[in-house]
C-alpha positions as CSV (number, residue, x, y, z in Angstrom):
1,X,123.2,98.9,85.1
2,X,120.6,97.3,82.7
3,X,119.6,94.9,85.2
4,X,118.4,97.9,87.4
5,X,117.2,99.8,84.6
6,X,115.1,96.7,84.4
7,X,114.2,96.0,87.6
8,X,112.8,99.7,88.0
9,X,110.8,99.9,85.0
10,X,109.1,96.3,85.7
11,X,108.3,97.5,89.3
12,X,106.7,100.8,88.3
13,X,104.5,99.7,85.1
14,X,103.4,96.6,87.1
15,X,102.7,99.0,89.9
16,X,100.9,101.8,87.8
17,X,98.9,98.8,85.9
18,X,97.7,97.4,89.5
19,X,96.4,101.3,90.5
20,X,95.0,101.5,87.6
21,X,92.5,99.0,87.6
22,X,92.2,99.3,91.4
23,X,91.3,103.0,90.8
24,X,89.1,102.1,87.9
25,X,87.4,99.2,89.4
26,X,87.4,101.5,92.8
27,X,89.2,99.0,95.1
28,X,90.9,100.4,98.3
29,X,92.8,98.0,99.8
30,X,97.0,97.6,99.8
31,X,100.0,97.6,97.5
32,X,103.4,95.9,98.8
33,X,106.5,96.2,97.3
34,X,109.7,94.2,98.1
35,X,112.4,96.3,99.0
36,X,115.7,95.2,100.6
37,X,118.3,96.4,103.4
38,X,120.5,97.7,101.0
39,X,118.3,99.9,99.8
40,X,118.9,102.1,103.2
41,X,122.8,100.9,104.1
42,X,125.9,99.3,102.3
43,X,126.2,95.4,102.1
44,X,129.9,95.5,102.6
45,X,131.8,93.3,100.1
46,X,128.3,92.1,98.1
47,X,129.2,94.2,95.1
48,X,125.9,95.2,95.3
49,X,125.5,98.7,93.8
50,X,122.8,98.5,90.8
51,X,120.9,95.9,92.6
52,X,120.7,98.4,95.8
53,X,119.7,101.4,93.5
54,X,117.0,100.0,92.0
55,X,116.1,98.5,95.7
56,X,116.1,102.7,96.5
57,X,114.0,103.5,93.4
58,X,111.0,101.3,95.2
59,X,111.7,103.0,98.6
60,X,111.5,106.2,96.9
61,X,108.8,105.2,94.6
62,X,106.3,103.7,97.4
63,X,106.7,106.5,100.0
64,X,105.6,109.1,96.9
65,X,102.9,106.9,95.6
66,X,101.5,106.1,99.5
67,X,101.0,110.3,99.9
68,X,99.4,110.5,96.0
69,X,97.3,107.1,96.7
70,X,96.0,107.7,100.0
71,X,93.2,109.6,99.4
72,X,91.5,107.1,97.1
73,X,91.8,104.4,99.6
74,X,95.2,102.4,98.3
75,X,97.9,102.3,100.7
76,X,101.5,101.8,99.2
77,X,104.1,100.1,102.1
78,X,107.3,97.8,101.7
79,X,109.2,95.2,103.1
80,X,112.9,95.0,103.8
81,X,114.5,91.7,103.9
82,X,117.9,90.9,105.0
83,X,119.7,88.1,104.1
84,X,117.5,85.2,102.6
85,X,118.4,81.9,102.3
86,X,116.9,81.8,98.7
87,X,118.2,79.8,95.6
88,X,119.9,83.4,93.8
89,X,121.1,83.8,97.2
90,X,122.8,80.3,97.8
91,X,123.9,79.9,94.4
92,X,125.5,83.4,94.7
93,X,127.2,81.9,98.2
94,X,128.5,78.7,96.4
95,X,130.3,81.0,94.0
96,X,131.6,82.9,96.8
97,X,132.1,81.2,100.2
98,X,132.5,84.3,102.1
99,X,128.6,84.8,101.8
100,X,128.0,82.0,103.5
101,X,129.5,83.0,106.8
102,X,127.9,87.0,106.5
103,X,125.2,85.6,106.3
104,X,125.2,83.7,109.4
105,X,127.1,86.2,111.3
106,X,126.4,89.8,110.0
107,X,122.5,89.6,111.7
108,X,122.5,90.5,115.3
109,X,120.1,87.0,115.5
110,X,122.8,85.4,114.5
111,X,120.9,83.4,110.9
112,X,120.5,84.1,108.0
113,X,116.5,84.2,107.4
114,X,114.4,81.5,105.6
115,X,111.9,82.7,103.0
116,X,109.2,81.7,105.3
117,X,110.5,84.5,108.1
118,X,108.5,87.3,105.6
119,X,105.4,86.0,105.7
120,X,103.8,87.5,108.5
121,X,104.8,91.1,107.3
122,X,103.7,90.6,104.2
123,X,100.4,89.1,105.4
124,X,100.2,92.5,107.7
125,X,100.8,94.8,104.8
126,X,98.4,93.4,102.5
127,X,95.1,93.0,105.1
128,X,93.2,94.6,106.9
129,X,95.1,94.6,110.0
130,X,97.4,97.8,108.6
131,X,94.6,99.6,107.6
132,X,96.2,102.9,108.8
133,X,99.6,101.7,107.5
134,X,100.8,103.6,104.3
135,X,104.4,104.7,102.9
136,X,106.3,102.3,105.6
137,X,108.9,100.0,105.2
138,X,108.9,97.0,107.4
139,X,112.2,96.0,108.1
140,X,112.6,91.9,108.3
141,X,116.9,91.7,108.5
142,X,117.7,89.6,112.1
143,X,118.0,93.5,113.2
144,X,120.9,94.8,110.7
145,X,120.4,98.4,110.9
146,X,121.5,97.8,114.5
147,X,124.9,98.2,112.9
148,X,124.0,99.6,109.5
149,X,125.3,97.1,107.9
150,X,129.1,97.6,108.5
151,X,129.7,93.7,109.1
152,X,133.6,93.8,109.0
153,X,134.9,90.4,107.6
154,X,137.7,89.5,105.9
155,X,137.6,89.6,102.2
């Protein structure tokens, strides 16, 4: 639980320290926060429960700060990834081999996503484009919540 404990207070000074000067310096424009699918369903088998509680902490923290921000022109949204084929991922996958094929076969696209599959969400949430986007979560997962993450594999 220290790691979450960590995770949560990092993502809420570096968050109050960014509205800070954005309120001081009086900049509207957008806050994104990464958030994950197991924030909003289990990841069977991924002995994931600290890392998915502070995942719900930024859910919970971004759709409170989008209603108090809003009216001084700072929006507050998220993004969900599902599985990424980063290096924490991979070398978490080489420890356990399972991962490897949930990966692949838990998304209804059938892949697990490359770090590159975000960009264009992200790029949304932070311009201009979303100007009249606050407190949502866009959900980047090869359409998990489809089956809310009850993947059934052998374990």
């Amino acid at each position: 639980m220290v790691l979450a404990d960590t995770l949560t207070s990092a993502t809420f000074f570096v968050v109050q320290n960014a509205v800070k000067k954005m309120k001081k310096q009086g900049i509207k424009g957008s806050i994104m926060m990464v958030c994950s699918q197991s924030s909003q369903h289990v990841c069977p088998g991924h002995l994931l429960t600290a890392y998915a509680g502070s995942k719900g902490f930024v859910w919970s923290l971004a759709r409170s700060l989008a209603h108090e921000l809003a009216p001084h022109g700072i929006r507050m949204n998220t993004i969900s990834p599902g599985y990424i084929a980063t290096d924490m991922n991979l070398s978490l996958a080489n420890h356990r081999p399972e991962l490897f094929r949930i990966f692949h076969e838990a998304p209804p696209l059938g892949r697990v996503a490359k770090p590159e599959d975000l960009q264009m969400a992200a790029l949304y949430l932070l311009s201009d484009a979303s100007s009249y986007v606050t407190g949502q979560d866009v959900v980047v997962d090869g359409r998990m919540q489809v089956s809310s993450g009850n993947y059934r594999c052998a374990m």
